[in-house]
PDB file of N, CA, C and O in Angstrom:
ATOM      1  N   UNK A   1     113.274-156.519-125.750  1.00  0.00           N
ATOM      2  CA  UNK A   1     113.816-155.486-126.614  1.00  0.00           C
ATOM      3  C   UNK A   1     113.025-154.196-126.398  1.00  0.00           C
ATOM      4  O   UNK A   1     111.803-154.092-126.504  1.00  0.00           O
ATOM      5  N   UNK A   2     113.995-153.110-126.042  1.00  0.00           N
ATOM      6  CA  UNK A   2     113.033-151.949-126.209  1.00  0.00           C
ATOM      7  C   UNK A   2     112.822-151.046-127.129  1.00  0.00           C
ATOM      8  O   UNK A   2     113.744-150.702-127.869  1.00  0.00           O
ATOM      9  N   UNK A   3     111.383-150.432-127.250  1.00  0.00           N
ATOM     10  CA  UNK A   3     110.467-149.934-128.488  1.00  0.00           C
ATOM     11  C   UNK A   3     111.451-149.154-128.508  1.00  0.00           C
ATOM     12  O   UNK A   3     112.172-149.300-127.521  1.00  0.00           O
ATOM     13  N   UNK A   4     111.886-148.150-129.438  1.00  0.00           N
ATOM     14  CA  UNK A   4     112.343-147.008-129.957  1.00  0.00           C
ATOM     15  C   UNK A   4     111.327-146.173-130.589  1.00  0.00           C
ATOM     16  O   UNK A   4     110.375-146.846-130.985  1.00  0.00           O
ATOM     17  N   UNK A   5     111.210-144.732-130.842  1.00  0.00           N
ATOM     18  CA  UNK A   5     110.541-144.145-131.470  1.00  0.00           C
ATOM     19  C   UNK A   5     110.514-144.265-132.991  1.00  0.00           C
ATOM     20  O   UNK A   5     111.420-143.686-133.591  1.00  0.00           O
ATOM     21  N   UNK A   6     109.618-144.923-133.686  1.00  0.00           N
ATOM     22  CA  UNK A   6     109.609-144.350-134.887  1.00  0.00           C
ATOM     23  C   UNK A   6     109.926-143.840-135.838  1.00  0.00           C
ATOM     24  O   UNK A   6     109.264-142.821-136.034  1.00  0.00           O
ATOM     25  N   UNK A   7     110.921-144.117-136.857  1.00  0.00           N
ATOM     26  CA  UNK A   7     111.565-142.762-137.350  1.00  0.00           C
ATOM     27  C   UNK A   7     111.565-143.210-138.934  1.00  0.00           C
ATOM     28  O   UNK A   7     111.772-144.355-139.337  1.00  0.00           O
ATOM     29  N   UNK A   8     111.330-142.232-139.616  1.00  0.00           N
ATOM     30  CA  UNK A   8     111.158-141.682-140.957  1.00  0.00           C
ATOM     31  C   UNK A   8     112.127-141.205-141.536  1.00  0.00           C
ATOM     32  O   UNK A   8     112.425-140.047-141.244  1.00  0.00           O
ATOM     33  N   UNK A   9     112.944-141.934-142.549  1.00  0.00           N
ATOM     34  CA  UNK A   9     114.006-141.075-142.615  1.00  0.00           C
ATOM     35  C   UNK A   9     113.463-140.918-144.322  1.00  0.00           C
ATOM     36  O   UNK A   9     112.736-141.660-144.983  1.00  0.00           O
ATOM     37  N   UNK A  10     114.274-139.412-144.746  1.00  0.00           N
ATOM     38  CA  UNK A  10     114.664-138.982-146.188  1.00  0.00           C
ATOM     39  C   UNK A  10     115.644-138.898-146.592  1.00  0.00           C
ATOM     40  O   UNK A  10     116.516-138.358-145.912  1.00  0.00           O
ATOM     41  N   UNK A  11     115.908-139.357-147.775  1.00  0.00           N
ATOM     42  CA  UNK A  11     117.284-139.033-147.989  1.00  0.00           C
ATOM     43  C   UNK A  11     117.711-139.028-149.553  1.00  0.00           C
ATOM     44  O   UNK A  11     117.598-139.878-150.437  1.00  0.00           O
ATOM     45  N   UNK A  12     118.454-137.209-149.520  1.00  0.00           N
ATOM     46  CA  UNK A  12     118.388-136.410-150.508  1.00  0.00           C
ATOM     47  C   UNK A  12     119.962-136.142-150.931  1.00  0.00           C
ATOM     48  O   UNK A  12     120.798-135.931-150.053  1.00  0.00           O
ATOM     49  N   UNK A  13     120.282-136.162-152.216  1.00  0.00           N
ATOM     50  CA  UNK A  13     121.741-135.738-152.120  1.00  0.00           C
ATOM     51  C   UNK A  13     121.912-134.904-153.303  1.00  0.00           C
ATOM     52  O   UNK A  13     120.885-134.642-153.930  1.00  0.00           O
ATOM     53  N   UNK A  14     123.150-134.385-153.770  1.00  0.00           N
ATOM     54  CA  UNK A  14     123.181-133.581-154.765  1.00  0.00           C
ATOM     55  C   UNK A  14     124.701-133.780-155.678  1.00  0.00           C
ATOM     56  O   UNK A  14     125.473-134.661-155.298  1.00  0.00           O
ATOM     57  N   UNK A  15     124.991-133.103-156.626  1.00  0.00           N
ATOM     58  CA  UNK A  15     126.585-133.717-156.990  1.00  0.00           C
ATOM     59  C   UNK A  15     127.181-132.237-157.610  1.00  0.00           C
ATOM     60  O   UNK A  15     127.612-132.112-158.756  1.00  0.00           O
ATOM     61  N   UNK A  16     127.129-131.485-156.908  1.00  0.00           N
ATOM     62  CA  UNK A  16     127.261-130.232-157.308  1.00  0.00           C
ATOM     63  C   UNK A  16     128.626-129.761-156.382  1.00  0.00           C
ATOM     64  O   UNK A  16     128.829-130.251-155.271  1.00  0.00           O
ATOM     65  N   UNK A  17     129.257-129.051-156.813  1.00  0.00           N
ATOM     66  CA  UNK A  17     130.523-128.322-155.862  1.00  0.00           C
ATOM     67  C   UNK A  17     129.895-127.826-155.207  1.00  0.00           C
ATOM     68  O   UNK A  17     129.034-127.078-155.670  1.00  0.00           O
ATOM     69  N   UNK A  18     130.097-128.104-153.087  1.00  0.00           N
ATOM     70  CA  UNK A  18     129.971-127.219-152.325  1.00  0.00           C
ATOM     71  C   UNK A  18     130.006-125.842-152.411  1.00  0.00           C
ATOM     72  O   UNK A  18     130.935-125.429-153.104  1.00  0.00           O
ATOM     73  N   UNK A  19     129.204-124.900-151.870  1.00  0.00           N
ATOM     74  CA  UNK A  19     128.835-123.718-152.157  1.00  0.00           C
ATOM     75  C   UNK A  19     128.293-122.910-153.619  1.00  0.00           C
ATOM     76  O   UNK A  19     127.744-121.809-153.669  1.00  0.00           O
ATOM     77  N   UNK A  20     128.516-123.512-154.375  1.00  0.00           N
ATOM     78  CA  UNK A  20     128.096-123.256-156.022  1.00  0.00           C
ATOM     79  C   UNK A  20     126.592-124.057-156.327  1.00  0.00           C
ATOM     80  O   UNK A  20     126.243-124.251-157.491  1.00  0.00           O
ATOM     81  N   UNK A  21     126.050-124.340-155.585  1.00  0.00           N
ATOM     82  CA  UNK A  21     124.991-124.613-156.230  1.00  0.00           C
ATOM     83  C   UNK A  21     123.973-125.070-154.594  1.00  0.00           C
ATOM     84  O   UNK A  21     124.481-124.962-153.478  1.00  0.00           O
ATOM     85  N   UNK A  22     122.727-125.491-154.795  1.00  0.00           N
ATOM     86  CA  UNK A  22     122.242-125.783-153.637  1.00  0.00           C
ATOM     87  C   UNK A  22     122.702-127.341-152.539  1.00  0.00           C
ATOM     88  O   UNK A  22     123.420-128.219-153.018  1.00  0.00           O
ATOM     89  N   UNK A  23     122.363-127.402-151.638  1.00  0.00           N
ATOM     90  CA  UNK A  23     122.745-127.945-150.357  1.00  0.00           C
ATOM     91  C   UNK A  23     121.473-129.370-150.781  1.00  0.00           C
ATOM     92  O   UNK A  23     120.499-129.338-151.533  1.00  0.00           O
ATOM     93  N   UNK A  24     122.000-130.437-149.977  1.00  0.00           N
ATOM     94  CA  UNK A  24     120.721-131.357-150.183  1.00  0.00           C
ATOM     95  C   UNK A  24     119.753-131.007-149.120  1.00  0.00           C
ATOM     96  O   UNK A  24     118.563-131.289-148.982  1.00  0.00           O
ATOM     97  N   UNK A  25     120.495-130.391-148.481  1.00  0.00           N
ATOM     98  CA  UNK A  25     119.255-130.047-147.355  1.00  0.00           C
ATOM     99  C   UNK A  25     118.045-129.137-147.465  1.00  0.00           C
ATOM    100  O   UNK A  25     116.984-129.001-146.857  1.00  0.00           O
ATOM    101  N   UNK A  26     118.882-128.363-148.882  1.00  0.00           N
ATOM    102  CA  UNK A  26     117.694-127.262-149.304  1.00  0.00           C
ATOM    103  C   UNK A  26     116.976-128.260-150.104  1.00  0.00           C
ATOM    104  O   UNK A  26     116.327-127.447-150.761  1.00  0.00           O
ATOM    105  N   UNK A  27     116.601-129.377-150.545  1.00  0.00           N
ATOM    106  CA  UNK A  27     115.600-130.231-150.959  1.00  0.00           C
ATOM    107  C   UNK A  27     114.224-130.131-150.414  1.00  0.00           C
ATOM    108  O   UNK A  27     113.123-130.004-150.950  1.00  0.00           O
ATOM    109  N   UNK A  28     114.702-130.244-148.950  1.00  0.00           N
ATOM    110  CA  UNK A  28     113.958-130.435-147.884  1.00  0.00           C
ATOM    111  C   UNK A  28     112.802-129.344-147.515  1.00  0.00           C
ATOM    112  O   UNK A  28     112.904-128.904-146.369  1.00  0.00           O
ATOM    113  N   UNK A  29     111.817-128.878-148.222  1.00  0.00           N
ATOM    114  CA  UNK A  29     111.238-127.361-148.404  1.00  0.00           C
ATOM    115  C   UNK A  29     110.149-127.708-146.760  1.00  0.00           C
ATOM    116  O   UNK A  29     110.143-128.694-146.023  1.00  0.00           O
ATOM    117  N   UNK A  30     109.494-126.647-146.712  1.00  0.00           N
ATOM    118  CA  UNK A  30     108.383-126.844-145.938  1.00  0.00           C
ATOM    119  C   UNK A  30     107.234-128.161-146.292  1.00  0.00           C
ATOM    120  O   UNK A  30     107.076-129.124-145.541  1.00  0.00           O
ATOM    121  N   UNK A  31     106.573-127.974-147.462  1.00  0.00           N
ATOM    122  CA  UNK A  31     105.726-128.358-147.830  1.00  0.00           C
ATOM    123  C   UNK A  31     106.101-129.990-147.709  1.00  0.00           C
ATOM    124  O   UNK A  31     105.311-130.785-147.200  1.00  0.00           O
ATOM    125  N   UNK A  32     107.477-130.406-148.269  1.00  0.00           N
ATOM    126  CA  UNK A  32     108.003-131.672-147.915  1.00  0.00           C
ATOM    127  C   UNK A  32     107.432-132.525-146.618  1.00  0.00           C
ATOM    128  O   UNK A  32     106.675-133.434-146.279  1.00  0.00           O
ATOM    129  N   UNK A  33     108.396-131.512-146.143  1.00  0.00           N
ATOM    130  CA  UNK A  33     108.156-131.619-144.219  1.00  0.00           C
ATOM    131  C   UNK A  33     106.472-131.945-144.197  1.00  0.00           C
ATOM    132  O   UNK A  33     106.021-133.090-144.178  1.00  0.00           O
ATOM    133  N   UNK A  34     106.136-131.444-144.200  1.00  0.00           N
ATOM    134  CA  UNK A  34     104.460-131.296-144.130  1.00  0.00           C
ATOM    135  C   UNK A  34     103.760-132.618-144.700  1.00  0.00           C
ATOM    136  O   UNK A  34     102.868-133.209-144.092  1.00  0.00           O
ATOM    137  N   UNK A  35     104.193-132.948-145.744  1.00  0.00           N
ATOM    138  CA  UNK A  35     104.018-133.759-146.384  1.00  0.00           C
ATOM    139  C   UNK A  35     104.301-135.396-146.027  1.00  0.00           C
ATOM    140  O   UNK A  35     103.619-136.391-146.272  1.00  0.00           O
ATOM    141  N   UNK A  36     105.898-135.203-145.188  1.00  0.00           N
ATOM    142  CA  UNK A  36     105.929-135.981-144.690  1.00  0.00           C
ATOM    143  C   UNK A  36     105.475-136.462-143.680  1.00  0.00           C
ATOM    144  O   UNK A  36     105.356-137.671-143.478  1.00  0.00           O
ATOM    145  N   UNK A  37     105.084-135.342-142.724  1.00  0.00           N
ATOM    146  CA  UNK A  37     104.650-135.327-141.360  1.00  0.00           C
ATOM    147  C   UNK A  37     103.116-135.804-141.350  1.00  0.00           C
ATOM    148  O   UNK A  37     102.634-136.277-140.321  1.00  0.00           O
ATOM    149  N   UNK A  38     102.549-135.699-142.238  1.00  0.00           N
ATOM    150  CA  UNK A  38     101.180-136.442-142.395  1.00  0.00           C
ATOM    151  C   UNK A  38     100.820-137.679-143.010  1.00  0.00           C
ATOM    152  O   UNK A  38      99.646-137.980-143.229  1.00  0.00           O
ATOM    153  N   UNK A  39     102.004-138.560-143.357  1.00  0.00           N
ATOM    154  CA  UNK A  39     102.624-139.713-143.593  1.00  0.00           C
ATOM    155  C   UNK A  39     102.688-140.346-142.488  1.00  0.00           C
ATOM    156  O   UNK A  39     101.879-141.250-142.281  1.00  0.00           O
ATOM    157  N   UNK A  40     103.993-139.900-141.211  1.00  0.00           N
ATOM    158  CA  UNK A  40     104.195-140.419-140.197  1.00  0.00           C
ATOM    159  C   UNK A  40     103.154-140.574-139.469  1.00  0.00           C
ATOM    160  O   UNK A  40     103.142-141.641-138.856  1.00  0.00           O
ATOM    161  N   UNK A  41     101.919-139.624-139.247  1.00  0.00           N
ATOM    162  CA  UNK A  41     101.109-139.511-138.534  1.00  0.00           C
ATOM    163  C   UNK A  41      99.831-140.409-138.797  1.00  0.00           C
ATOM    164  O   UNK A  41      99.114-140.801-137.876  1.00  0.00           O
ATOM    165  N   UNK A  42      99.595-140.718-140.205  1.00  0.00           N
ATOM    166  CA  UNK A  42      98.625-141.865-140.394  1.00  0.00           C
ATOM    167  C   UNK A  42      99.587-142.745-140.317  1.00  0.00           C
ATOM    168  O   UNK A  42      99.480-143.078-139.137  1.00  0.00           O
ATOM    169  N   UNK A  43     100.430-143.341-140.734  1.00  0.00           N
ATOM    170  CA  UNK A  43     101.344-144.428-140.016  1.00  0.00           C
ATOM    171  C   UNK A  43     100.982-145.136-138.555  1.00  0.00           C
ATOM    172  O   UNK A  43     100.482-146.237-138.324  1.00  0.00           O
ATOM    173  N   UNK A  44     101.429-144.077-137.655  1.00  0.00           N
ATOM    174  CA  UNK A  44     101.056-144.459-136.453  1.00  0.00           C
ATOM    175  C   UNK A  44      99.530-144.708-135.644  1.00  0.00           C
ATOM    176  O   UNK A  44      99.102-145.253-134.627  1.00  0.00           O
ATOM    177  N   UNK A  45      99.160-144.124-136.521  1.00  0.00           N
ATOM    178  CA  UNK A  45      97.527-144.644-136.398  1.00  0.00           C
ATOM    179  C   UNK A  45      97.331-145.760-136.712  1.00  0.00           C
ATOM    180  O   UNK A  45      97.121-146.670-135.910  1.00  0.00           O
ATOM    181  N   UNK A  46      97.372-145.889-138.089  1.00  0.00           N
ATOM    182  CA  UNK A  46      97.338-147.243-139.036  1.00  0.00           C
ATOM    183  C   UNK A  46      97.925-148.458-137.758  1.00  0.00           C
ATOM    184  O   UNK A  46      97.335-149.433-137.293  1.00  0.00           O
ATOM    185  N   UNK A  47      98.879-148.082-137.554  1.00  0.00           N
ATOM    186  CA  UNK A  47     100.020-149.506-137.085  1.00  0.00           C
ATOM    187  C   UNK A  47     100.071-148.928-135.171  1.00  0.00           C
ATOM    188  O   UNK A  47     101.150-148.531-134.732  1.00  0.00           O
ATOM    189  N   UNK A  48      99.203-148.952-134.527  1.00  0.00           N
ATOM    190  CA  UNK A  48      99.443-148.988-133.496  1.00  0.00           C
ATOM    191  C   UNK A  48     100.708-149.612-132.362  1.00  0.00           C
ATOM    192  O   UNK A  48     101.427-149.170-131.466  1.00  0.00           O
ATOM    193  N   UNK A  49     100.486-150.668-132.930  1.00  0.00           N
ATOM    194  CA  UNK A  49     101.426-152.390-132.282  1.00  0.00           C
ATOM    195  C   UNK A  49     103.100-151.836-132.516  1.00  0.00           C
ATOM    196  O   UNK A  49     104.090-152.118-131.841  1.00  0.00           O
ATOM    197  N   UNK A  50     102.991-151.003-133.661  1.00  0.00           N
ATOM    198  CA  UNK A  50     104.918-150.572-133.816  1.00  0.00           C
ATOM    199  C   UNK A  50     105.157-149.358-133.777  1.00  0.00           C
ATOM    200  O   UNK A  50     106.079-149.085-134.544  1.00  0.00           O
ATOM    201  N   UNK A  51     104.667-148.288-133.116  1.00  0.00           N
ATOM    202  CA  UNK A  51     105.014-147.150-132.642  1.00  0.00           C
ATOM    203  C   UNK A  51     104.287-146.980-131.274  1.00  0.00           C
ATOM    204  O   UNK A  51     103.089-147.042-130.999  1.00  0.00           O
ATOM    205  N   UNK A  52     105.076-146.813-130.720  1.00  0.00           N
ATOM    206  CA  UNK A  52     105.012-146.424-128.775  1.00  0.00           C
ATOM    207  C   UNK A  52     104.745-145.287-128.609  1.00  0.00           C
ATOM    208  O   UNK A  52     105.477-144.316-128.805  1.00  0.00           O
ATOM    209  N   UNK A  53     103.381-145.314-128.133  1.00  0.00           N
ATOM    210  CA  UNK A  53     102.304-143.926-127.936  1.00  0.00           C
ATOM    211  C   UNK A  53     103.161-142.780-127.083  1.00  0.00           C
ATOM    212  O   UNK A  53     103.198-141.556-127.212  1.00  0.00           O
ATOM    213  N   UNK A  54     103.747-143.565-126.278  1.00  0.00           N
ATOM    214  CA  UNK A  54     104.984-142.298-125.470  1.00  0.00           C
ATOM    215  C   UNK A  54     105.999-141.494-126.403  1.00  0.00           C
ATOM    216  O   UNK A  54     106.263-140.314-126.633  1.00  0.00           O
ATOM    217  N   UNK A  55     106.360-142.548-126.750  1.00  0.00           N
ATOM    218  CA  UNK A  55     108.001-142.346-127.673  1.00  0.00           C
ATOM    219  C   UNK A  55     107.631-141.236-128.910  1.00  0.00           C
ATOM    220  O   UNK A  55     108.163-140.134-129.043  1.00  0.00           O
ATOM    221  N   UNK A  56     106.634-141.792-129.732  1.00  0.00           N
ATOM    222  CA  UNK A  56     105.906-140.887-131.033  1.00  0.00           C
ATOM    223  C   UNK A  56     106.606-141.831-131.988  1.00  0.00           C
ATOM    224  O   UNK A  56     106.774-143.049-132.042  1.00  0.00           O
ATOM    225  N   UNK A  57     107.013-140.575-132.865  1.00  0.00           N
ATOM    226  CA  UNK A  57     107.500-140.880-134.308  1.00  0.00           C
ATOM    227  C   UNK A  57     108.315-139.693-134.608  1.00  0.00           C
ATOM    228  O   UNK A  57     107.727-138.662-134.283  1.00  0.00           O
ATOM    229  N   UNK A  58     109.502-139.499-135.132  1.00  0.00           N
ATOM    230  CA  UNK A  58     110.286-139.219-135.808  1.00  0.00           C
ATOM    231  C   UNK A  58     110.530-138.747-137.339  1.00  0.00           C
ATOM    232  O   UNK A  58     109.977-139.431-138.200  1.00  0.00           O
ATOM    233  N   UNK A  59     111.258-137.712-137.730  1.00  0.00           N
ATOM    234  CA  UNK A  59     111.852-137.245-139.157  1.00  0.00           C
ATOM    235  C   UNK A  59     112.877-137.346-139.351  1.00  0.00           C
ATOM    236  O   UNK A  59     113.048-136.129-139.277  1.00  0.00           O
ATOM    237  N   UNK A  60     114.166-137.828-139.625  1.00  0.00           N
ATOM    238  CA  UNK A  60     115.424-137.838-139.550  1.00  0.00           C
ATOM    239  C   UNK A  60     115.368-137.614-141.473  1.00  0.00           C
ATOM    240  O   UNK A  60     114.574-138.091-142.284  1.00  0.00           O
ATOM    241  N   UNK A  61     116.706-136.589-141.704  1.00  0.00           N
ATOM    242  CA  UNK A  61     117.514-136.463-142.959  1.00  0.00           C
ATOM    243  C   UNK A  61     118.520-136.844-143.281  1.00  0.00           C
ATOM    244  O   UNK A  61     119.415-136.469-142.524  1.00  0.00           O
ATOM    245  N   UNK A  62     118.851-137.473-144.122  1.00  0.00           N
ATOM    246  CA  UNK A  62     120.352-137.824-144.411  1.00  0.00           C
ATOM    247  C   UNK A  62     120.667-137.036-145.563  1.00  0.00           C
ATOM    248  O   UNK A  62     119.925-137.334-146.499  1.00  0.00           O
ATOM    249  N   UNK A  63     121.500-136.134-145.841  1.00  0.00           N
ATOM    250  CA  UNK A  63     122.361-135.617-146.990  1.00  0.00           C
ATOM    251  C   UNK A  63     123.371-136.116-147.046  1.00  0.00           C
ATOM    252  O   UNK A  63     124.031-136.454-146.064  1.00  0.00           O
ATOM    253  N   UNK A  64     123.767-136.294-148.493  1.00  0.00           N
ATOM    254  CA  UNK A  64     124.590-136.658-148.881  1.00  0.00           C
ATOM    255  C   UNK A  64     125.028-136.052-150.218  1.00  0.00           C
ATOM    256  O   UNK A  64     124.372-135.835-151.237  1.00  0.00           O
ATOM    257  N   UNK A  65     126.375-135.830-149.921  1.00  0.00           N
ATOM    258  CA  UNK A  65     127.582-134.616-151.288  1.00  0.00           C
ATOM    259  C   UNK A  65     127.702-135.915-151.946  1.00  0.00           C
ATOM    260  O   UNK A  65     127.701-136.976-151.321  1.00  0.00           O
ATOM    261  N   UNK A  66     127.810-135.814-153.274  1.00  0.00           N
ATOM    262  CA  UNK A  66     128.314-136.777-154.238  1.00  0.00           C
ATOM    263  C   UNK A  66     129.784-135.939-155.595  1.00  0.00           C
ATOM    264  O   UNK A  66     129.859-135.064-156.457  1.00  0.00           O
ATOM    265  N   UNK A  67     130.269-136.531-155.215  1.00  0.00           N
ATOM    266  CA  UNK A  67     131.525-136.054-156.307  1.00  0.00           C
ATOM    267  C   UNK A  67     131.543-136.733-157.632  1.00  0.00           C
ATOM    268  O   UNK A  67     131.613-137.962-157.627  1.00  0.00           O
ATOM    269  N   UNK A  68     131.490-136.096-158.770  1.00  0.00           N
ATOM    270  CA  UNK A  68     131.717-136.753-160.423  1.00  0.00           C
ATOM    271  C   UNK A  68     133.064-136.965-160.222  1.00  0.00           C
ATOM    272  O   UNK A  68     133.893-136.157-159.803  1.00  0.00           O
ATOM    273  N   UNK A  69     133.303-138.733-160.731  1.00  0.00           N
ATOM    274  CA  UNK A  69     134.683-139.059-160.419  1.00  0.00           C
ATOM    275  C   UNK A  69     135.081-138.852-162.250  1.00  0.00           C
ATOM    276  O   UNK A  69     136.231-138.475-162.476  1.00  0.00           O
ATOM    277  N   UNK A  70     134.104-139.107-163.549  1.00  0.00           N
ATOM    278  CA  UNK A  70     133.987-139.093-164.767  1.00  0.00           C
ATOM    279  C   UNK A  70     132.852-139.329-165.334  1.00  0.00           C
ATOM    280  O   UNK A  70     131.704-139.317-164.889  1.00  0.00           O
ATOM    281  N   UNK A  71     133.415-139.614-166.690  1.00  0.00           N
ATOM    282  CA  UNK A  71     132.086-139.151-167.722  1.00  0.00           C
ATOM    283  C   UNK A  71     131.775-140.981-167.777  1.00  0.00           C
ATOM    284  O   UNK A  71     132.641-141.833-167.578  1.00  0.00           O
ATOM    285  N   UNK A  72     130.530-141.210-168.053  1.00  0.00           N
ATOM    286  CA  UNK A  72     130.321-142.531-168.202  1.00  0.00           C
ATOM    287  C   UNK A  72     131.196-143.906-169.029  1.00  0.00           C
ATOM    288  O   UNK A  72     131.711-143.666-170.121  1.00  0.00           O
ATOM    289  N   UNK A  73     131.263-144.735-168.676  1.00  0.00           N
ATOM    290  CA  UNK A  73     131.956-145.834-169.374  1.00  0.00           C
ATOM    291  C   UNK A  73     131.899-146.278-170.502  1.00  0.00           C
ATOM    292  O   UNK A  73     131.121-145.633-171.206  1.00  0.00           O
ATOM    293  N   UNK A  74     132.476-147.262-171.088  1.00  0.00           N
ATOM    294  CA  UNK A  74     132.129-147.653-172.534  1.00  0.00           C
ATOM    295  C   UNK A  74     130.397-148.467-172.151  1.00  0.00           C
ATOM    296  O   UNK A  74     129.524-148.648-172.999  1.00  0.00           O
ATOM    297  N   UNK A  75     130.316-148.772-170.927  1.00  0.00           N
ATOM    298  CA  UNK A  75     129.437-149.825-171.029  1.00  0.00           C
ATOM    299  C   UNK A  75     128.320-149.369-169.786  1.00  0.00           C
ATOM    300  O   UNK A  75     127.712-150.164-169.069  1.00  0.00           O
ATOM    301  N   UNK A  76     128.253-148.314-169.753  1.00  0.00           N
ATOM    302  CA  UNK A  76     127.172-147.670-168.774  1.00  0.00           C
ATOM    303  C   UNK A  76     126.816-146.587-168.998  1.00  0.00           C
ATOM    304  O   UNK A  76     127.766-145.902-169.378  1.00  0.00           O
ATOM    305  N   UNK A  77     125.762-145.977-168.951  1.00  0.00           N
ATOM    306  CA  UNK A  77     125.556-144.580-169.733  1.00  0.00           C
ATOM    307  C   UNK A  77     124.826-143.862-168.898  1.00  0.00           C
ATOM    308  O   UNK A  77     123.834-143.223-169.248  1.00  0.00           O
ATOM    309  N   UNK A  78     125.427-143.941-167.340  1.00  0.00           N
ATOM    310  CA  UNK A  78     125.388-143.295-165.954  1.00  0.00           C
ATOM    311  C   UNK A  78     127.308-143.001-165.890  1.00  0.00           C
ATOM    312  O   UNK A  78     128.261-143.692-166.251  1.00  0.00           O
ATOM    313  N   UNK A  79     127.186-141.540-165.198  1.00  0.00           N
ATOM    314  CA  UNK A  79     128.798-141.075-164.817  1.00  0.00           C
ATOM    315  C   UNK A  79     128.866-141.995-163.318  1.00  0.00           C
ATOM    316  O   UNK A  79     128.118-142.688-162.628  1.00  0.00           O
ATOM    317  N   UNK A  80     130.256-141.509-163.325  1.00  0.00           N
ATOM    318  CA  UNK A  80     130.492-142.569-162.210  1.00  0.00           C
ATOM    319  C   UNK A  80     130.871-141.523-160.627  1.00  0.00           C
ATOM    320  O   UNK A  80     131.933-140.913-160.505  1.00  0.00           O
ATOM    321  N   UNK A  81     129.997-141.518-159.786  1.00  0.00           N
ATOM    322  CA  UNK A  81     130.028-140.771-158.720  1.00  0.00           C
ATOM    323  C   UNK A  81     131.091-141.491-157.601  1.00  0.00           C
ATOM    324  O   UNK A  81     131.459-142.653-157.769  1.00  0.00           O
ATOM    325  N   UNK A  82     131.574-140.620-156.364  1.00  0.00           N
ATOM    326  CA  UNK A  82     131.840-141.002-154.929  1.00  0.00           C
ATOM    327  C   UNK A  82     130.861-139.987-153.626  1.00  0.00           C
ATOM    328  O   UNK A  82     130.353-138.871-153.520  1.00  0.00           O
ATOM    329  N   UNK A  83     130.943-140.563-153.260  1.00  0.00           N
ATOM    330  CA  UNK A  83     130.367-139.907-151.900  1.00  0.00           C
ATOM    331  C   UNK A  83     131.659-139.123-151.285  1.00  0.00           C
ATOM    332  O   UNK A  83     132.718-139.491-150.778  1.00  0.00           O
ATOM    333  N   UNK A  84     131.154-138.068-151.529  1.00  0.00           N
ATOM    334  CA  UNK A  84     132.085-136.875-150.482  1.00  0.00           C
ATOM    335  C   UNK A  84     131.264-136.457-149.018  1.00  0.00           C
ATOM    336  O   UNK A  84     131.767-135.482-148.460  1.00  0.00           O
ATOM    337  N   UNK A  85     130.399-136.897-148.515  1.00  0.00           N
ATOM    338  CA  UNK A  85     130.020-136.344-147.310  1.00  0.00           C
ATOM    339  C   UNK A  85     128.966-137.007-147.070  1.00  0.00           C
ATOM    340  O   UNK A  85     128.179-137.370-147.945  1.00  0.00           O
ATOM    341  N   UNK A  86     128.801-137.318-145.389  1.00  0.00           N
ATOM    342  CA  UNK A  86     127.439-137.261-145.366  1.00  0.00           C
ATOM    343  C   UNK A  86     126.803-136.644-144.008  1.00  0.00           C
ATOM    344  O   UNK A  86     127.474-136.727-142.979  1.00  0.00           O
ATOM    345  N   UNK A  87     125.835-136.176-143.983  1.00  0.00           N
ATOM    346  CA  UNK A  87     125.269-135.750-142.570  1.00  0.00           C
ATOM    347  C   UNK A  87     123.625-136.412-142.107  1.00  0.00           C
ATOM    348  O   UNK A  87     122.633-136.750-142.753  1.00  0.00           O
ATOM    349  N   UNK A  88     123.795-136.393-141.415  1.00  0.00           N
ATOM    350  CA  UNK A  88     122.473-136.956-140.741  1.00  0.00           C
ATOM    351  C   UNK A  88     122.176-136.085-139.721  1.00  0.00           C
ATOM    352  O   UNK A  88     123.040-135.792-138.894  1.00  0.00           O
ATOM    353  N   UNK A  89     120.388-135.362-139.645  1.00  0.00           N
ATOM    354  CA  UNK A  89     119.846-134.915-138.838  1.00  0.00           C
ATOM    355  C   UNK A  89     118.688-135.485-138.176  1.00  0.00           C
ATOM    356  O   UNK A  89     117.794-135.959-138.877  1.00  0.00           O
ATOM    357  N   UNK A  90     118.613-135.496-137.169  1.00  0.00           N
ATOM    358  CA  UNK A  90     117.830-135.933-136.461  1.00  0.00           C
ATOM    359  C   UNK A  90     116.087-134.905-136.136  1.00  0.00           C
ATOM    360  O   UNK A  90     115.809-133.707-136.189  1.00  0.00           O
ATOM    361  N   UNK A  91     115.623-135.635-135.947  1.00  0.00           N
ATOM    362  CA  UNK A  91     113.892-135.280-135.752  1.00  0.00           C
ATOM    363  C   UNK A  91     113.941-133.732-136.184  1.00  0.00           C
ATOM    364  O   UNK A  91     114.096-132.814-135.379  1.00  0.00           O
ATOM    365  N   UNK A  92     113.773-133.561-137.689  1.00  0.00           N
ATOM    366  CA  UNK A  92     113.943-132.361-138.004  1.00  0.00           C
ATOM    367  C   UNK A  92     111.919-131.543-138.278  1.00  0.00           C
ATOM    368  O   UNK A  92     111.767-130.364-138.597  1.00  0.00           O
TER     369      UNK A  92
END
């Protein structure tokens, strides 16, 4: 089987109408990044044996749009969402 690089994923979503409010991707600030990136990086120290010194390590994002389908149930007191979108970025 061959190694693959490493990868870290986040994943941020929002339930807001497109364009009216922020993006899940704007979640994603610098400091995040940063934050995460010094995660991945003792990771691969830590764990030699499962990240391939060639290959590295990876950031991948997933956003995801969520749509309010209604207001909560008689018997749950969470609204009830769908997924309207999703995107995935790679080694961001």
């Amino acid at each position: 089987m061959a190694i693959r690089a490493c990868a870290t994923v986040d994943t941020t979503c929002t339930d807001g109408p497109a364009g009216e409010s922020l993006m899940p991707e704007d979640n994603m600030t610098a400091f995040k990044r940063r934050k995460m990136a010094r995660g991945c990086e003792f990771f691969a120290r830590s764990n030699p044996d499962m990240v391939d010194q060639e290959k590295g390590w990876r950031m991948d994002l997933i956003a995801v749009d969520l749509q309010k389908l209604g207001p909560a149930g008689p018997w749950s007191a969470a609204a009830r969402y769908a997924v309207a979108g999703i995107r995935h970025y790679e080694n961001i």
